[in-house]
VMD Tcl script that draws the C-alpha trace (Angstrom):
set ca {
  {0.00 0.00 0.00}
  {1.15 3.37 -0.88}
  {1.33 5.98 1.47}
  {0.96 9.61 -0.01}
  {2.51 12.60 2.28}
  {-0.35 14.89 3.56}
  {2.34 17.78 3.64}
  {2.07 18.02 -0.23}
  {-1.60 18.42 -0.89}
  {-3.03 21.91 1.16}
  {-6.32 20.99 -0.03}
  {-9.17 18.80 1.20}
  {-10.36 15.65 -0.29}
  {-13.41 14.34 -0.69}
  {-15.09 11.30 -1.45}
  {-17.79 10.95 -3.15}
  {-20.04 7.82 -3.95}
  {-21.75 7.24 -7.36}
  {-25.33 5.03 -7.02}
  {-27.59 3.96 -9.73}
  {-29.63 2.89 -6.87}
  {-31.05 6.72 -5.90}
  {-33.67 8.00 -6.81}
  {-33.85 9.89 -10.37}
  {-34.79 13.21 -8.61}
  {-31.44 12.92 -6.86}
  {-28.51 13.40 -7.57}
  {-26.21 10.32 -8.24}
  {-23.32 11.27 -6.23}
  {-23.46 11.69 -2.89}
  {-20.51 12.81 -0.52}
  {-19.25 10.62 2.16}
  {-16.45 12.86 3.66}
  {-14.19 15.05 3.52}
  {-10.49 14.60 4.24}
  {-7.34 16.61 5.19}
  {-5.32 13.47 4.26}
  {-5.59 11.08 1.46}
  {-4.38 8.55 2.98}
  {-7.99 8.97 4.44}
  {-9.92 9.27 1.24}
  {-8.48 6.37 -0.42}
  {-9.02 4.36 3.19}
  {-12.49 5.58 2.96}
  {-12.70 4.19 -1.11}
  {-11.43 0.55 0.10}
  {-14.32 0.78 2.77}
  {-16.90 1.42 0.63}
  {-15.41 -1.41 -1.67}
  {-14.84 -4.00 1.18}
  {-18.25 -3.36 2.78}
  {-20.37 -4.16 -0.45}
  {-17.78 -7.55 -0.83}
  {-18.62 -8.48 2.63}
  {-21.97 -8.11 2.36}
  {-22.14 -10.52 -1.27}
  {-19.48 -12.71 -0.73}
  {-21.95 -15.67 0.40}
  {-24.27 -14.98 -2.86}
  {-21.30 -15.70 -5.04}
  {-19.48 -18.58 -6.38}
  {-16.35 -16.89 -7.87}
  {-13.97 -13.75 -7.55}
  {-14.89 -12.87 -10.81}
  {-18.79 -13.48 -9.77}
  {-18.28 -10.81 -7.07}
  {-16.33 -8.22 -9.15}
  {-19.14 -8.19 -11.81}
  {-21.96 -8.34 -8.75}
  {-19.72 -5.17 -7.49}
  {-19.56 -3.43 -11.36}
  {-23.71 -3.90 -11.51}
  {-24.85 -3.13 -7.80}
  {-22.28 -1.45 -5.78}
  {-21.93 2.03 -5.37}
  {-18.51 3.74 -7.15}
  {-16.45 5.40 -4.88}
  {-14.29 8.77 -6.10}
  {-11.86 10.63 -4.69}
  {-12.04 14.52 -5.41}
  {-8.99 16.71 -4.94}
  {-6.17 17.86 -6.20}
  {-3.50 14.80 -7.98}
  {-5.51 12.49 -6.92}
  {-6.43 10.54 -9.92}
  {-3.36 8.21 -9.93}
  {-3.84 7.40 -6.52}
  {-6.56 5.21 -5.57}
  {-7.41 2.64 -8.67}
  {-10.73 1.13 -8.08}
  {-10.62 -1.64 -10.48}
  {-7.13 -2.80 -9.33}
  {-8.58 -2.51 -6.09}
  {-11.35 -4.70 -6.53}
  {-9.93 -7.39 -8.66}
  {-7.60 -7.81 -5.76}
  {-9.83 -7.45 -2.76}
  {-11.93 -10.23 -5.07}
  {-9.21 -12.86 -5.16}
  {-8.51 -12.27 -2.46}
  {-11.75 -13.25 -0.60}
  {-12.44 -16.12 -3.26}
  {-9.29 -17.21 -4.24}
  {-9.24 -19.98 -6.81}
}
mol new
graphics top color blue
foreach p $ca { graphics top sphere $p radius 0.5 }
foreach p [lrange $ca 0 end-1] q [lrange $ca 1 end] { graphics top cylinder $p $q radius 0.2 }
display resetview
């Protein structure tokens, strides 16, 4: 895991969830926190990840099973801030989180 120095980003973070699941009058993204560090935001990301996992691992047979169950149902987690896009990689995330939890 990669550790990014909070000394070289003076701005906030925030992280931001994108759901099919609400409802059309709503906005899709909704804002789950705001963070001084991004060490925190991308912390926050693998939570958001790792709680949908945990709660379909038993309604899946495979790692790849729970990565597309993830890609059609779970909500998309992005981090907003400053030189931030090379620093949390959801899909790398989740393909490893996957095997990880069903490996094969």
């Amino acid at each position: 895991m990669t550790n990014y120095p909070s000394s070289n980003y003076p701005q906030k973070f925030s992280v931001d969830v994108f759901s099919e699941r609400r409802p059309l009058s709503e906005d899709p993204w909704l804002r789950i926190g705001e963070f001084d560090d991004l060490n925190q935001a991308i912390n926050t990301c693998k939570k958001v990840v790792d709680d949908f996992l945990n709660s379909r691992v038993s309604s899946v047979k495979s790692a790849d099973q729970l990565i597309a169950d993830f890609l059609y149902h779970g909500d998309m987690p992005a981090i907003k801030g400053a030189e931030n896009l090379n620093s949390f990689y959801i899909y790398e995330y989740l393909a490893q989180r996957c095997r990880e939890i069903l490996p094969t």
